[in-house]
C-alpha positions as CSV (number, residue, x, y, z in Angstrom):
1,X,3.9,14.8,35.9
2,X,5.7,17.7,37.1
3,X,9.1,16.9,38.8
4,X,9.2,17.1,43.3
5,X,11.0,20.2,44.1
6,X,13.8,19.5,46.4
7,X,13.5,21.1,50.2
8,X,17.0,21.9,52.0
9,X,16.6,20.1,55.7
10,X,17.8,23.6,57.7
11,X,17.6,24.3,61.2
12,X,15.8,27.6,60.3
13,X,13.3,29.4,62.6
14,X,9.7,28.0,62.3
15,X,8.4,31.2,61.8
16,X,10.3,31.5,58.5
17,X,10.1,27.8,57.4
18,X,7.3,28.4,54.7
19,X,8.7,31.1,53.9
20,X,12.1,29.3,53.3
21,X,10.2,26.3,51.7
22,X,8.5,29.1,49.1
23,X,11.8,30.8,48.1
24,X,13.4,27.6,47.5
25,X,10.3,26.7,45.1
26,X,11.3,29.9,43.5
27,X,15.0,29.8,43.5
28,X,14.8,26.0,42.2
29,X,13.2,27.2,38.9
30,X,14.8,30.1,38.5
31,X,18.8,28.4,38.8
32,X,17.5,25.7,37.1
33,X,16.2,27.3,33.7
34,X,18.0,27.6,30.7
35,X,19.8,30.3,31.4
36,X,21.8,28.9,33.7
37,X,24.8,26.6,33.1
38,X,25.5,24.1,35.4
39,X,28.3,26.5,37.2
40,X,25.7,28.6,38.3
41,X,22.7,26.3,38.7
42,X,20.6,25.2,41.6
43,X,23.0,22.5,42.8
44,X,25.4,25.2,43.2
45,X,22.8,27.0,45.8
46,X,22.5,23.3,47.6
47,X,26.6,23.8,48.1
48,X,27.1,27.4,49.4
49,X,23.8,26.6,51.3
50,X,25.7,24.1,53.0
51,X,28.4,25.4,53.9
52,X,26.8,28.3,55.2
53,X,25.0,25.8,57.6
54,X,28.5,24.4,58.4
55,X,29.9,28.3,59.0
56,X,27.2,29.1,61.1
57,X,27.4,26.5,63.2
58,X,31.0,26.7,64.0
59,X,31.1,30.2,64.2
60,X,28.2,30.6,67.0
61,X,30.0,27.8,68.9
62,X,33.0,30.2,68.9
63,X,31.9,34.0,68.8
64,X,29.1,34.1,71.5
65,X,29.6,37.8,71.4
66,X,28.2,38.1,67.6
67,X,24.7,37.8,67.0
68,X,23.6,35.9,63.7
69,X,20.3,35.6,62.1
70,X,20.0,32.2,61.3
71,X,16.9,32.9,58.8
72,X,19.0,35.8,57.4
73,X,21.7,33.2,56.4
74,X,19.7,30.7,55.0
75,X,17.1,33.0,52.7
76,X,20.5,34.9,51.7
77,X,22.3,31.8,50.7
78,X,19.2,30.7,48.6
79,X,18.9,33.9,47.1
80,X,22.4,35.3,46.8
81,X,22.8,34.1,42.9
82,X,19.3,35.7,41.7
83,X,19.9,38.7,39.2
84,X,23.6,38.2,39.2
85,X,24.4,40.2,35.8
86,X,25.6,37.4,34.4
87,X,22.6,35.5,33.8
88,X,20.1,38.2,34.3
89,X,17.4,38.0,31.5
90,X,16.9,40.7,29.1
91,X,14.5,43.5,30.9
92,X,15.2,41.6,34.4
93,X,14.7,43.8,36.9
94,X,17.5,43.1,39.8
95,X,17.6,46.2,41.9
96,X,15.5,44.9,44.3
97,X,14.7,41.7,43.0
98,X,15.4,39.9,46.2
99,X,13.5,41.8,48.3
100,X,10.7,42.1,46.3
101,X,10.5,38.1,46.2
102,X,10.7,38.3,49.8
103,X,7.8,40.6,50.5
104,X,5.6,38.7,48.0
105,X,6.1,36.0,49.8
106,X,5.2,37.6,53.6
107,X,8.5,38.7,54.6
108,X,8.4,41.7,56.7
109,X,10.2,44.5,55.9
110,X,13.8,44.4,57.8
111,X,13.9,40.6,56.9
112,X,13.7,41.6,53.1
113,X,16.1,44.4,53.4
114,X,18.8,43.0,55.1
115,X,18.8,39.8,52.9
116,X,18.4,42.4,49.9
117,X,22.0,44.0,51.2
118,X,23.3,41.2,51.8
119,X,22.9,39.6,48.4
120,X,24.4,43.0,47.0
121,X,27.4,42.8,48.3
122,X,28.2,38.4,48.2
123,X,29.8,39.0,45.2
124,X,33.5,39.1,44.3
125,X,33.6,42.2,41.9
126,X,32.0,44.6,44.4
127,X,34.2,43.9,47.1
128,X,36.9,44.5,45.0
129,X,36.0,47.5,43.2
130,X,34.3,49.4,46.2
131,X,36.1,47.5,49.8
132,X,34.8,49.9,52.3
133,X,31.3,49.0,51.4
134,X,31.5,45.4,52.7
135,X,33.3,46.6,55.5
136,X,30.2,48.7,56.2
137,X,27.7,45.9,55.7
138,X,29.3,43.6,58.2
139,X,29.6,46.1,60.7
140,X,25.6,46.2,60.0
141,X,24.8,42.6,59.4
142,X,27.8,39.9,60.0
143,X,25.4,37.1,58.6
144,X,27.7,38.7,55.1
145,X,30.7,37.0,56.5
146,X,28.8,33.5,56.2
147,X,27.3,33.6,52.8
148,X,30.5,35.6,51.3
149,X,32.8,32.9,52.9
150,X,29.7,29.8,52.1
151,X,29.8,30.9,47.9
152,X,33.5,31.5,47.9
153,X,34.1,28.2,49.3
154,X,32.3,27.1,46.0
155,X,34.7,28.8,43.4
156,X,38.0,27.1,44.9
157,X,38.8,23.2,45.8
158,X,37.6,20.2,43.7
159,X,34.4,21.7,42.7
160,X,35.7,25.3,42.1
161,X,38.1,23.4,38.7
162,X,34.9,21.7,38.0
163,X,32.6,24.6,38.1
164,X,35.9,26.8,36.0
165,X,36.1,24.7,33.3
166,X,32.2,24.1,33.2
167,X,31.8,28.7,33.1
168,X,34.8,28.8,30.7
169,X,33.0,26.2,27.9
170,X,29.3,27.9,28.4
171,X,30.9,31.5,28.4
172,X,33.6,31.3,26.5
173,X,33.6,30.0,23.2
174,X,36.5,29.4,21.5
175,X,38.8,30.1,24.9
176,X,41.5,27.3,25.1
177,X,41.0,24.7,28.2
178,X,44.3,27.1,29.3
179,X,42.1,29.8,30.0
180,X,40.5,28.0,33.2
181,X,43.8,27.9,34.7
182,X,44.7,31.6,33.8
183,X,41.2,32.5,35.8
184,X,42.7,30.8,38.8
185,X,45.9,33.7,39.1
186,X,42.9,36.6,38.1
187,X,40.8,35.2,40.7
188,X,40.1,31.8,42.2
189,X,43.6,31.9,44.3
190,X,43.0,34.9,46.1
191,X,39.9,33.6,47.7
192,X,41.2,32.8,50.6
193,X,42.8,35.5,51.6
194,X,39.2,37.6,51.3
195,X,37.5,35.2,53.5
196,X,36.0,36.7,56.7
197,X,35.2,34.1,59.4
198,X,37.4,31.6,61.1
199,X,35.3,28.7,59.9
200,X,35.7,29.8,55.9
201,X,39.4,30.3,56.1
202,X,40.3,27.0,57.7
203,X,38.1,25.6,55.2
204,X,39.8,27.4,52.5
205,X,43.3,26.6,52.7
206,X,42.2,23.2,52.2
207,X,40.8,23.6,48.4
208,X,43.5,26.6,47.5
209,X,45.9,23.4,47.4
210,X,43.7,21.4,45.4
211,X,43.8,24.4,43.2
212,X,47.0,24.9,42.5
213,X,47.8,21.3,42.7
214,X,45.6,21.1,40.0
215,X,46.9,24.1,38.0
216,X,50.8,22.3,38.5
217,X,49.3,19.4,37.3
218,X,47.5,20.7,34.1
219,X,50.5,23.3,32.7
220,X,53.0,20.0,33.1
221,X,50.5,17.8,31.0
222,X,49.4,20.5,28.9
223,X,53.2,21.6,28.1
224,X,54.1,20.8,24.2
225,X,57.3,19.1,23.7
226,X,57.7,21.4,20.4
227,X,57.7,25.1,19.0
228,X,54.6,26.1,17.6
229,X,55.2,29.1,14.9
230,X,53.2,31.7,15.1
């Protein structure tokens, strides 16, 4: 007997709720086959899902002014982890993967376009390499700022160590536990810094202490009380 698939309880419009319900049947197997380690896996949509909700919701209490798409947030939450190069299949198509699951599953045209965009430009690596882009895309569609914020919130805190070491032991074979912390410096610890609503950055300074609480923690435990010749 074929397993229930889970259905996220989101205040999304009700003109979008099968919609919604269909992507998540579709995002559920997707993050859930084997290609996907549990760093990356459909629990991990469940989180950024939710603190999107928790975002949005604080930041419509607080910036009237600002417009946001509720069913924009949610379907780009869902969907912001489909085709990401690191688990994209061999021959995957990802250009316009997202919006081409959209339309196949009724979305009209500007729905599936601005989710598209917005999934292209969640990701840490393209903000750093090209800035000015996201800049761009928020002035366009601020619903970025919540899912950007929502899956960064994810890398950092309790479950960003967890979901670290769980990357650096499906990725990185033969990489020393060490390595997780050295990808906090690279990465994980500038997080907050790069996040973009009010909401995301009070929530952020939170788990960048966890982080390097934990990293303090580790390098004093993991310190050898003898020289190692090399």
């Amino acid at each position: 007997m074929a397993a229930s698939v889970p259905l996220p309880v989101v205040p999304i419009p009700e003109e979008h709720k099968d919609l919604f319900a269909s992507v998540n049947a579709f995002v559920y197997g997707y993050m859930s086959g084997p290609g996907h380690d549990n760093s990356h896996d459909y629990h991990h949509i469940l989180r950024v899902l939710s603190n999107a909700h928790r975002i949005l919701t604080q930041e419509r209490k607080s910036k009237l002014a600002i417009s946001f798409n509720p069913s924009v947030v949610y379907l780009a939450a869902l969907l912001h982890d489909v085709g990401d190069h690191k688990y994209a299949k061999p021959g995957e198509d990802v250009e316009n993967q997202v919006s081409r699951i959209l339309l196949e599953r009724g979305a009209d045209e500007d729905l599936a376009t601005k989710v598209q965009v917005i999934v292209k430009h969640v990701g840490y690596t393209n903000e750093v390499k090209n800035p000015q882009s996201v800049v761009d895309v928020l002035q366009r569609y601020p619903e970025l700022a919540v899912v950007q914020d929502a899956d960064r919130l994810d890398a950092i805190g309790a479950v960003g160590v967890g979901r670290c070491f769980a990357f650096g032991g499906a990725k990185g074979k033969g990489r020393p536990l060490a390595g997780a912390i050295e990808h906090f410096d690279e990465k994980l610890v500038k997080l907050p810094d790069m996040m973009k609503t009010k909401t995301g950055k009070a929530m952020a300074g939170h788990r960048k202490r966890i982080l390097e609480e934990f990293a303090n923690e580790f390098n004093t435990e993991a310190e050898l009380a003898f020289k190692v010749q090399t």
